[in-house]
Structures are given as C-alpha cells and as structure tokens.
C-alpha positions in Angstrom: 31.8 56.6 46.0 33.5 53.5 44.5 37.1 55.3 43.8 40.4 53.4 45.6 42.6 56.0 46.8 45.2 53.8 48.3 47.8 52.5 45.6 47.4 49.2 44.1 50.6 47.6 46.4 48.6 49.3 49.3 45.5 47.4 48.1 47.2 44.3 47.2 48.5 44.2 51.6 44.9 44.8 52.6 43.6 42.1 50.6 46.3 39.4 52.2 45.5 40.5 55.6 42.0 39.8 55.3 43.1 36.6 53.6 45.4 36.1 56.5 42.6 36.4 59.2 40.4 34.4 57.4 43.0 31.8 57.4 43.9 32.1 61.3 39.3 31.8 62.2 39.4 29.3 59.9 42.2 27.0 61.9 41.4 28.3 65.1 37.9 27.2 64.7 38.3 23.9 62.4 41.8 22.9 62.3 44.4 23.4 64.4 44.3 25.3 67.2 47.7 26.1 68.2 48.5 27.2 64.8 45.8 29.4 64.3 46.8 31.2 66.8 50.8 31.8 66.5 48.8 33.0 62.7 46.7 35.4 64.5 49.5 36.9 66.7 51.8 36.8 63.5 48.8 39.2 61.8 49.2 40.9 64.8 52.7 41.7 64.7 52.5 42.3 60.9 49.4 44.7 61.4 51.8 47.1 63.8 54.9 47.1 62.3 53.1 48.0 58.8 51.2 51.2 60.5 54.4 52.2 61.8 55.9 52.4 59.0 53.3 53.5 55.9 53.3 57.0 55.0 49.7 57.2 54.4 48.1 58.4 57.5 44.7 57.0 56.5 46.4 53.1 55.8 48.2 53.8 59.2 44.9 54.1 60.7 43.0 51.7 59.0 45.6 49.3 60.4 46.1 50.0 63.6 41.9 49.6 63.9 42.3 46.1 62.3 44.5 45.0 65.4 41.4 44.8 67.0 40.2 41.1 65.3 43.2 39.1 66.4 43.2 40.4 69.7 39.4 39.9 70.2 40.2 36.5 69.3 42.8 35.4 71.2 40.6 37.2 74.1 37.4 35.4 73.0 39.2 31.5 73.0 40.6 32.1 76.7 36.7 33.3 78.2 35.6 29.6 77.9 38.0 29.0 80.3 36.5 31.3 83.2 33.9 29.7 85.5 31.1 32.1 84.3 27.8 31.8 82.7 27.8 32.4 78.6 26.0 35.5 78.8 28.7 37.2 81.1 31.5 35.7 78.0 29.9 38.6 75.8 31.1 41.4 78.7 34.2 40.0 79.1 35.0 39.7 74.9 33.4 43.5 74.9 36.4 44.8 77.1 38.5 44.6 75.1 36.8 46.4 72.2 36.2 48.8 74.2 39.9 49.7 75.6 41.3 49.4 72.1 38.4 51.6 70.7 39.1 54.3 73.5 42.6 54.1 72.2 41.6 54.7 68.8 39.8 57.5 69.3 42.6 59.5 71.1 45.6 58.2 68.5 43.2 59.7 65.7 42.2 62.5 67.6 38.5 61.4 67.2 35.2 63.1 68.5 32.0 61.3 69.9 30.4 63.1 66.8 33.2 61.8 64.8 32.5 57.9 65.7 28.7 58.2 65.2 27.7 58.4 68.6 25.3 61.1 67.8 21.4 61.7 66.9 22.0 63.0 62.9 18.9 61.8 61.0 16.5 60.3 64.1 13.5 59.2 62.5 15.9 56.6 60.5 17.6 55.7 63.4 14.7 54.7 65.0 13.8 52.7 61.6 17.0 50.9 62.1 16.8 50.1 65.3 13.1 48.1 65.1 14.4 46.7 61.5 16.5 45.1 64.2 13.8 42.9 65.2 13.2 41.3 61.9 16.9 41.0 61.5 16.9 38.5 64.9 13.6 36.8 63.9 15.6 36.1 60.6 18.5 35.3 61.7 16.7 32.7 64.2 15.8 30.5 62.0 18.9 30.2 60.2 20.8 29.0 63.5 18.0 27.9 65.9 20.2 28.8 69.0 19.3 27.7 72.1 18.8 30.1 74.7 21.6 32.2 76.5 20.2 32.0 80.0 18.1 29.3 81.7 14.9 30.9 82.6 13.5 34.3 81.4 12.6 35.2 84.6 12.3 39.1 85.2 15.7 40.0 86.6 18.1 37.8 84.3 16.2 39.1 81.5 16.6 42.8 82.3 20.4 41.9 83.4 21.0 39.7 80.0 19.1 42.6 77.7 21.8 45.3 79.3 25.2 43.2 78.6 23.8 42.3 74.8 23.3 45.8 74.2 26.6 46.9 76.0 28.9 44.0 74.1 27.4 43.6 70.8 25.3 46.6 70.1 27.7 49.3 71.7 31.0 48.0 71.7 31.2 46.3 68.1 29.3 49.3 66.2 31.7 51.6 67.7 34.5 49.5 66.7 33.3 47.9 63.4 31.4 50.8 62.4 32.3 53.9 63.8 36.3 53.4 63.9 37.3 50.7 61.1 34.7 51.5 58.7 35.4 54.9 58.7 38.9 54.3 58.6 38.6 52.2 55.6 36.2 54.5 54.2 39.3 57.6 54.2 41.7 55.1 53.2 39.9 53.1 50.0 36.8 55.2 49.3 33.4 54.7 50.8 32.1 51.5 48.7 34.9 49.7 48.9 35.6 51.1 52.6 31.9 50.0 53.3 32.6 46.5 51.5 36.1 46.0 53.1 35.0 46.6 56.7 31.7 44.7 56.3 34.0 41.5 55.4 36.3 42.2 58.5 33.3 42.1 60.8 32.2 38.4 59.0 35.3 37.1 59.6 35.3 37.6 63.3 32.2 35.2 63.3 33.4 32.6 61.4 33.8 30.2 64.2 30.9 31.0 65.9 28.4 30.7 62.6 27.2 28.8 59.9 28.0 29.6 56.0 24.3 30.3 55.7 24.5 32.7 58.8 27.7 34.1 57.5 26.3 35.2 54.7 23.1 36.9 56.2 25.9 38.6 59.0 27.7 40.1 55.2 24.4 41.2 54.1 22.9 43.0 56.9 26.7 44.4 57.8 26.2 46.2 54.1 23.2 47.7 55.4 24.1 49.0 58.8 27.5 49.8 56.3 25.3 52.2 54.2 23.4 53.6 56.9 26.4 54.5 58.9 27.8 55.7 55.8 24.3 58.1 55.1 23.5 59.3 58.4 27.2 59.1 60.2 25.8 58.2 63.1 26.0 53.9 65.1 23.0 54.8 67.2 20.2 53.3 65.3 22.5 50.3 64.3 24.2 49.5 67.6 20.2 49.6 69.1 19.0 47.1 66.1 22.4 44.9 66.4 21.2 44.8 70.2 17.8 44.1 69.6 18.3 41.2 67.1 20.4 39.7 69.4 18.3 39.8 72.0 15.9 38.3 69.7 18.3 35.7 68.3 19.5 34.5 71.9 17.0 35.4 74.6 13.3 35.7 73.5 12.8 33.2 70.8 14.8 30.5 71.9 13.3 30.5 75.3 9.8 30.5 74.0 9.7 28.7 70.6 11.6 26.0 72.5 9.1 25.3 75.5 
C-alpha cells in the first residue's frame, strides 16, 4: 500500500508544488495579495507545461488534476466581488470544479464507476454519510461560524441545503476524491496517494480556516481518503461532506446563536 512508484526526482517536483501552493494560500490570504497570485498562476503555468512533457502517464495525470487548486483560487478571490449573497459564492466557486472535473474525466478516459459515483459497499456509505453529522457538530465548535443565511425559514433552508450539497459535497469529492486522489493513488501508491491528496485538499482551505480547523480538515480528509480508497466509491463521503456543512453553516449557527 505504502510503495512510491514514481522516481525520487518525480517525488522531489510533487513535493515543491505542494510547497509552492502552500506558499501562494499563504500570501493570498496573509501577505500580499498581488503576489500570491502571479505565484498561483506561475504554479499554474509550471503544472501544464510539466504534464505535457513527463513520460509517466500516471504523473501527467496527477498534474493536470492539481491545476484545479490555483484556478479554484483565483476563481474563489474574484466571487467576493459579485453582488450576491455568501451562500450563492459556494455555486459559483463549484463551477468551476465541475467544468475542469468534466474535463478530467474525458482526457483520462474515465467512467462514472471509475470516479466513485457508484453504490459499491452501501451499508458503509450510509455510515459515512451520518458520521457526517458529528464531523459538523465537531467541526462547529472549533470555528463557531456564524450562520450562512439570515433566517432558517423553510424555503432558504431547502434552497441553501441543495447548493452545499452540490458545491462542497458533489463537486469537491468528485474532484478531490474521485479524480486527484485516484490519480495520486496510480502515480505514488495508495498511502502516500491517500496522504498526498488529503494535503492538497487542506491547502485549499488555508485562507478560509484556522490551524486548529486545518488540522481536523487533514484528519477527516484521511478518513474519507481510506474510505474512498476501500469502497471506491465518493457517495457516502460527498453526502457526509454535505451534511457537516450543512451542520457547520446552517443549523447550529442559526440556533446555538439565538
């Protein structure tokens, strides 16, 4: 399970890209701005031009999926600037995962089966999914956010529920989990493909999250990691990534808060 198959130079780029992005979150979110990101569209660049060119199919992949962060970045900064409410930010930021994880999936040639959109193993998925639930409650009380819509009135809660699921239970399991996990798993072996694209998916919330919270997004991103890896399948993860945040940002915060 824990064998690299990728050769140590291979190993050595993968290890200063991740460095890279967590550099370019890290001044995009604490330092400077405009630097972070010309960095993140450098990665960019550098991400492309390296899967064009590697001879390992499985690297070539594994890259191309990783273009996904810095462009989900530079997406996410320019949202703020539309006149919309927060919850319809999520939709907008899940767009784009979705049109570069539709590409994906034809470049590689890539089934729904093949992505985990399937029902393998359905008692554990439905173990997953209401794990979810404690995952929010937890993860509540490490950030105490305050809630994502107003009032938690019947038809903004329905509408609200639909997007979370859609943008950060559908759209980043598919991509996280379902594309660069098992891209990483081909190219560096399932632990370290499991540990490699687990970190990928923590830097993307660096900006957004506490080091506390960061740390509890690593750890439960090794779970869904394992399960993915077990059952191939993102159904019972994307529902409990859905439900804890539905948890995290609607439901508790509206009511521990009144």
């Amino acid at each position: 399970m824990n064998k690299l198959k990728l050769p140590k130079l291979e190993i050595l780029f993968l290890l200063f890209y991740l460095s890279a992005l967590i550099t370019g979150e890290y001044f995009v979110a604490f330092y400077n701005l405009q630097l972070g990101l010309v960095l993140e569209a450098m990665i960019l660049f550098a991400l492309l031009i390296h899967s064009s060119v590697t001879r390992s199919e499985h690297l070539g992949y594994l890259l191309r999926s990783m273009t996904a962060l810095p462009v989900v970045l530079i997406v996410s900064l320019s949202i703020p600037l539309i006149p919309l409410p927060q919850i319809y930010w999520l939709l907008l930021i899940a767009i784009p995962i979705f049109a570069i994880s539709i590409a994906l999936i034809k470049v590689q040639g890539l089934s729904l089966q093949d992505v985990g959109l399937n029902l393998n193993y359905l008692p554990i998925q439905i173990l997953v999914a209401l794990i979810g639930i404690l995952f929010g409650m937890a993860e509540y009380f490490i950030l105490e956010p305050k809630p994502i819509i107003p009032t938690l009135n019947l038809e903004p809660f329905i509408i609200s529920t639909i997007i979370i699921f859609i943008s950060t239970g559908l759209a980043e399991e598919l991509l996280f989990r379902g594309i660069i996990q098992r891209n990483a798993q081909k190219a560096l072996g399932a632990g370290f493909g499991i540990l490699y694209s687990t970190l990928l998916f923590t830097v993307l919330n660096i900006g957004q999250n506490s080091f506390p919270d960061l740390i509890f997004i690593f750890l439960v991103g090794l779970f869904y990691g394992y399960i993915f890896y077990k059952t191939k399948s993102i159904v019972g993860i994307a529902l409990a990534h859905g439900m804890s945040n539905i948890i995290l940002l609607l439901i508790l915060p509206y009511y521990l808060l009144l």
